[in-house]
NULUMLO-753604 format. One record per residue (C-alpha): residue in one letter; x, y, z. Coordinates in Angstrom, 3 decimals. Each point is the difference from the previous one (the first is absolute). Layout:
<rs>
{r 'A' {X Y Z}} ...
</rs>
This chain:
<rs>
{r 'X' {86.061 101.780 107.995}} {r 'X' {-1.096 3.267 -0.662}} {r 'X' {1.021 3.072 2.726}} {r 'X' {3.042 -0.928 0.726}} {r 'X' {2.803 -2.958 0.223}} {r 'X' {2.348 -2.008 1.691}} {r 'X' {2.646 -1.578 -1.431}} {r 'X' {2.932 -2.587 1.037}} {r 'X' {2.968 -0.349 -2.841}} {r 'X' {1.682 -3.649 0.149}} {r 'X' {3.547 0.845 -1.963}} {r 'X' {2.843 -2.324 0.238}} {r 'X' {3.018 2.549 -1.938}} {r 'X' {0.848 3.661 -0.564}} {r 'X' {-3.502 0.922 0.120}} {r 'X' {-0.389 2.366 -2.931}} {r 'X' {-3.764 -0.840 -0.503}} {r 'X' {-0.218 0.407 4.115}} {r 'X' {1.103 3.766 -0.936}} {r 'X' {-1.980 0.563 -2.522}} {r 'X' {-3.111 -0.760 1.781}} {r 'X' {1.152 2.054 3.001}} {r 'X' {1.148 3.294 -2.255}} {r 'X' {-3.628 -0.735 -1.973}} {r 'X' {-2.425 -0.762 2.659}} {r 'X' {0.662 -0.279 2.995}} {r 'X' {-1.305 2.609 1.836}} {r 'X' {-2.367 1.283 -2.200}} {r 'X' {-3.744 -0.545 -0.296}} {r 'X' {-0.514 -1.989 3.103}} {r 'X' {2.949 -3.131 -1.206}} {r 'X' {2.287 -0.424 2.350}} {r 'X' {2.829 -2.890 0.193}} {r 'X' {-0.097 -1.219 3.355}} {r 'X' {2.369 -3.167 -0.425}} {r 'X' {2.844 -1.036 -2.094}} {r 'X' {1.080 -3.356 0.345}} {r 'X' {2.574 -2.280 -1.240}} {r 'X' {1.311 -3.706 -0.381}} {r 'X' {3.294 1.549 0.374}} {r 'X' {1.300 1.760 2.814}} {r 'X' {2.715 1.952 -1.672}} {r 'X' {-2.304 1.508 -3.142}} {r 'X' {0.426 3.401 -0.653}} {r 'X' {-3.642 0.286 -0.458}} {r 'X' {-0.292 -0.069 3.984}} {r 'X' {2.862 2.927 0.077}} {r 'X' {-2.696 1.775 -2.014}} {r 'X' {-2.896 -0.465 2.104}} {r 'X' {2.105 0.668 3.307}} {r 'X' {1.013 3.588 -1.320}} {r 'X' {-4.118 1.220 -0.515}} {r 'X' {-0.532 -1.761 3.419}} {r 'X' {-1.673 -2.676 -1.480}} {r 'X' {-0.708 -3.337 2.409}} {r 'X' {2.434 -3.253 -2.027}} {r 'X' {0.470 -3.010 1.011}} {r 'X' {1.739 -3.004 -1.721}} {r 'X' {-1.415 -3.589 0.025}} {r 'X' {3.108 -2.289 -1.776}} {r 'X' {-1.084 -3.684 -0.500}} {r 'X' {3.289 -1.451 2.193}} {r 'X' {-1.543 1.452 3.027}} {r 'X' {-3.690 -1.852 -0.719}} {r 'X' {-0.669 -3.431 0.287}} {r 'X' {-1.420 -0.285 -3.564}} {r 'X' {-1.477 2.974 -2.750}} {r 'X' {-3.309 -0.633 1.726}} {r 'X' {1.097 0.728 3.434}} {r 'X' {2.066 3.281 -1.519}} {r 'X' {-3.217 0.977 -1.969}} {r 'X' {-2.110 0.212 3.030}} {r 'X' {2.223 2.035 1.848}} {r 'X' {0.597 2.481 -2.660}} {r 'X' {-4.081 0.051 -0.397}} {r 'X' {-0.573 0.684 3.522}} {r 'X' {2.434 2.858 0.005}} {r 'X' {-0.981 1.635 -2.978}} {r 'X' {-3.704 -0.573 1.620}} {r 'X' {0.983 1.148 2.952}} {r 'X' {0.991 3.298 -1.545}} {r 'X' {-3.252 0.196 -2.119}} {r 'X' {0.765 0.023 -2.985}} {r 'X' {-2.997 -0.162 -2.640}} {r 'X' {1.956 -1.119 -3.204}} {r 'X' {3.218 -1.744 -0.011}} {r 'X' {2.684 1.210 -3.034}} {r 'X' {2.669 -2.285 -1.164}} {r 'X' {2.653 1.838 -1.048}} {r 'X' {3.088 -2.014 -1.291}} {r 'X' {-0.894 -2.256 2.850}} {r 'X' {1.782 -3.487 -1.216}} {r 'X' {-1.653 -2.836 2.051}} {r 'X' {-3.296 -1.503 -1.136}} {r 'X' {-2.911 0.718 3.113}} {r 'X' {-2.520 -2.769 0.771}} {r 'X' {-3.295 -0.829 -0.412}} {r 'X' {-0.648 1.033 3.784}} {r 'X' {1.264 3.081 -0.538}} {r 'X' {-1.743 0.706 -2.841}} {r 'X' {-3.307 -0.959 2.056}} {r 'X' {1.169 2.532 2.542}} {r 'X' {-0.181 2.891 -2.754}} {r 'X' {-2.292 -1.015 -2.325}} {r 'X' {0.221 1.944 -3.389}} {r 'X' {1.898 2.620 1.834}} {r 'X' {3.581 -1.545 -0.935}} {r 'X' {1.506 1.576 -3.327}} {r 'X' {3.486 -0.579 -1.930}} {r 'X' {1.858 2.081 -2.375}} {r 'X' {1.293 -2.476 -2.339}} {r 'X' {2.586 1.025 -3.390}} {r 'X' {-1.937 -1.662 -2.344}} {r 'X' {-3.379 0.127 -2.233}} {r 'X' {-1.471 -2.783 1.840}} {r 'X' {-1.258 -2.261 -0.725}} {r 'X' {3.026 -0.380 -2.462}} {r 'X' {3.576 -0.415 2.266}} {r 'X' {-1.339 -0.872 3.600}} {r 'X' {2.434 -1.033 2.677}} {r 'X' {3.501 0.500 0.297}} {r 'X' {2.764 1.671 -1.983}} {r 'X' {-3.578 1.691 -2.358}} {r 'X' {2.583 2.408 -2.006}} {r 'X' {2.465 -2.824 -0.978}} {r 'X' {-2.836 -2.248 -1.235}} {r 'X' {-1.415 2.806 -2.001}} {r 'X' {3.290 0.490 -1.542}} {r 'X' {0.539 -3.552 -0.896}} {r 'X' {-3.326 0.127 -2.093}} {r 'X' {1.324 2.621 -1.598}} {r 'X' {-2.824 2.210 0.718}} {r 'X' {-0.077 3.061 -0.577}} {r 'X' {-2.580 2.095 1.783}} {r 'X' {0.224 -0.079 3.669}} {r 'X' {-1.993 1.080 3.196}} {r 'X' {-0.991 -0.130 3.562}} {r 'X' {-3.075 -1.510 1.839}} {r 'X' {-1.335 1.119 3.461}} {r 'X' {-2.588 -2.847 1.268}} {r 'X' {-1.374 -1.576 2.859}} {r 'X' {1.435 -3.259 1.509}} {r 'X' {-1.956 -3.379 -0.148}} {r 'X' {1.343 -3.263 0.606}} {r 'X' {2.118 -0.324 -3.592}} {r 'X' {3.361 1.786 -1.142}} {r 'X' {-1.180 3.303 -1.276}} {r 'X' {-3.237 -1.164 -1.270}} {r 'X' {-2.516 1.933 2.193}} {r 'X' {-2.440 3.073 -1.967}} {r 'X' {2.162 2.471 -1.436}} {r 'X' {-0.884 3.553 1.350}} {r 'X' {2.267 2.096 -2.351}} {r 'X' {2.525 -0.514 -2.615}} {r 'X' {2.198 2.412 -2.227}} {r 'X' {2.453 -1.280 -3.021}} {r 'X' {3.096 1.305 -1.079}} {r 'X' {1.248 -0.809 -3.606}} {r 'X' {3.550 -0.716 -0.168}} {r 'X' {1.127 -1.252 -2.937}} {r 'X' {4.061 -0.399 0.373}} {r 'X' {-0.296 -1.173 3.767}} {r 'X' {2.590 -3.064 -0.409}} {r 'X' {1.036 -0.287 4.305}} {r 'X' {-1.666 0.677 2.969}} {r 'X' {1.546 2.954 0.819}} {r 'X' {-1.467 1.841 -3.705}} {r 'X' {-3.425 -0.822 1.687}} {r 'X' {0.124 -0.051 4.033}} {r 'X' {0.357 4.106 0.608}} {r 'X' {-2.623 0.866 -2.664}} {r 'X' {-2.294 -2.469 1.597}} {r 'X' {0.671 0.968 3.937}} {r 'X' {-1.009 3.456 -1.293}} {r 'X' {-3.476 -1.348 -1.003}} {r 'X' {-0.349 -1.977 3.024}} {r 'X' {0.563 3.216 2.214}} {r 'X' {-2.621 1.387 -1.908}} {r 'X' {-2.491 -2.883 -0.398}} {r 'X' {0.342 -1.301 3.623}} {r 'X' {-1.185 3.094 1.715}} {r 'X' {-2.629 1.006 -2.313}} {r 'X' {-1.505 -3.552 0.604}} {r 'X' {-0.299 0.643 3.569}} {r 'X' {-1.236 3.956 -0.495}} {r 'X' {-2.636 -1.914 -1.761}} {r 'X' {-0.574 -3.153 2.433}} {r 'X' {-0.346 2.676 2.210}} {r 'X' {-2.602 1.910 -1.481}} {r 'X' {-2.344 -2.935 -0.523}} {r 'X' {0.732 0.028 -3.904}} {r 'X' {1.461 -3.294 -0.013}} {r 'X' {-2.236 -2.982 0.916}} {r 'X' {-0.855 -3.693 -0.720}} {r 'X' {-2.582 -1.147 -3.308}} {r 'X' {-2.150 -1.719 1.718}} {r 'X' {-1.101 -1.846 -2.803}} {r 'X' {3.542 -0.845 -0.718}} {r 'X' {2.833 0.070 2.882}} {r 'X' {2.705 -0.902 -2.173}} {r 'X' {-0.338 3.934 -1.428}} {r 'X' {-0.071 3.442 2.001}} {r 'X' {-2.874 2.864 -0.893}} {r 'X' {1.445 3.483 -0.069}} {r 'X' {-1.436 3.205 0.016}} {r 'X' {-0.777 1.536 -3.309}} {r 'X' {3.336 1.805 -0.698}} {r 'X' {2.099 -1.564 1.785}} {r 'X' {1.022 -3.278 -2.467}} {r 'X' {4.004 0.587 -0.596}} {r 'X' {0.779 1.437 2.842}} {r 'X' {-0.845 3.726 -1.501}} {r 'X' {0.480 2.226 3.347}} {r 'X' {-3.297 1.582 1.492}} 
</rs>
C-alpha cells in the first residue's frame, strides 16, 4: 500500500483513538480518512469526523435485518468511499466473515492487551484478575477469531501496583494513540506485510519491530 492511503475508522464511543489517528496521520504522506462509521448513531467519534469534514455514517444493528445484512451495507459504504485499509478503533461489534472477504488483510484492531494473552472483552479486568503485572497493547489485523489475527505491533507497559481498571486504562489509551497510528504510517509505507510461509505472523521492515518511529 505504498504511495499513499485511504482509510475508514469504525468507532462506536468517544473516539479518542479516532483523534489520534486524525491529529497523527491524516493528512500527511498521502493517508487520508475518508469515512468514519459507527454502530451507533449518537458516538462522539462521528462529532469528530463531522468537524474535519470527514464523510460518517452509522449502521446500528436494529435498523438491519440481521449482522450480515448490516455488514454488507457498512462494506459497501466504506467501499464506496475507497478506502484501502479498514481501522477498528474501539469499534464494539464483531464484523463477519463477508466483510472480512471484502477487505482482505486490510482490516486492523487496536486491542488493550498482549495478545494472544487477554483477547475479547473487558482485556484490562482479566489481566488484573491474574494478577499480572506487566501490561500492553496489540495493533493486528482481523481474521475470523476474537483478536487472534497476526499481530503487527505491540508495546508493554510494566505496572506493578495496578489493582482497578482505572490505575491501567489512561496509561494504556496513551499507548494506543501512539501504537495505532504508527501501525498505519507503516501499513502505509509497505513495511507491514503477510509471511507467506506463515500467515498467522506479519514481516516488518528491518527497524520497524516495536513500533520504533521512522
Amino acid at each position: 500500500m505504498s504511495g499513499g492511503l485511504r482509510l475508514a475508522v469504525l468507532a462506536s464511543g468517544a473516539g479518542s483513538n479516532l483523534q489520534a489517528i486524525l491529529d497523527g496521520v491524516h493528512g500527511r504522506d498521502g493517508i487520508e480518512v475518508v469515512a468514519v462509521g459507527s454502530d451507533k448513531p449518537g458516538a462522539a467519534a462521528l462529532s469528530r469526523a463531522q468537524q474535519r469534514g470527514i464523510p460518517t455514517a452509522a449502521f446500528p444493528l436494529a435498523e438491519q435485518a440481521d449482522r450480515a445484512a448490516r455488514d454488507g451495507a457498512l462494506a459497501e459504504w466504506i467501499a464506496g468511499r475507497g478506502a484501502q485499509l479498514v481501522v477498528l478503533a474501539g469499534y464494539m461489534q464483531l464484523v463477519t466473515p463477508a466483510f472480512l472477504a471484502r477487505f482482505p488483510h486490510a482490516v486492523i484492531n487496536v486491542h488493550p492487551a498482549l495478545l494472544p494473552a487477554f483477547p475479547g472483552l473487558r482485556a484490562v479486568e482479566q489481566a488484573l484478575a491474574c494478577g499480572v503485572r506487566v501490561f500492553g497493547v496489540t495493533v493486528h489485523f482481523v481474521d475470523e477469531g476474537v483478536d487472534t489475527g497476526p499481530i503487527i505491533l505491540q508495546r508493554a507497559l510494566e505496572l506493578p501496583y495496578a489493582r482497578e481498571p482505572d490505575d491501567v486504562l489512561p496509561a494504556l489509551h496513551a499507548v494506543e494513540h501512539e501504537l495505532l497510528p504508527e501501525a498505519i504510517r507503516l501499513i502505509a509505507r509497505g513495511a507491514v506485510r503477510i509471511d507467506p510461509a506463515d500467515p498467522r505472523r506479519v514481516l516488518l521492515e528491518p527497524g520497524t519491530a516495536g513500533g520504533t518511529s521512522p
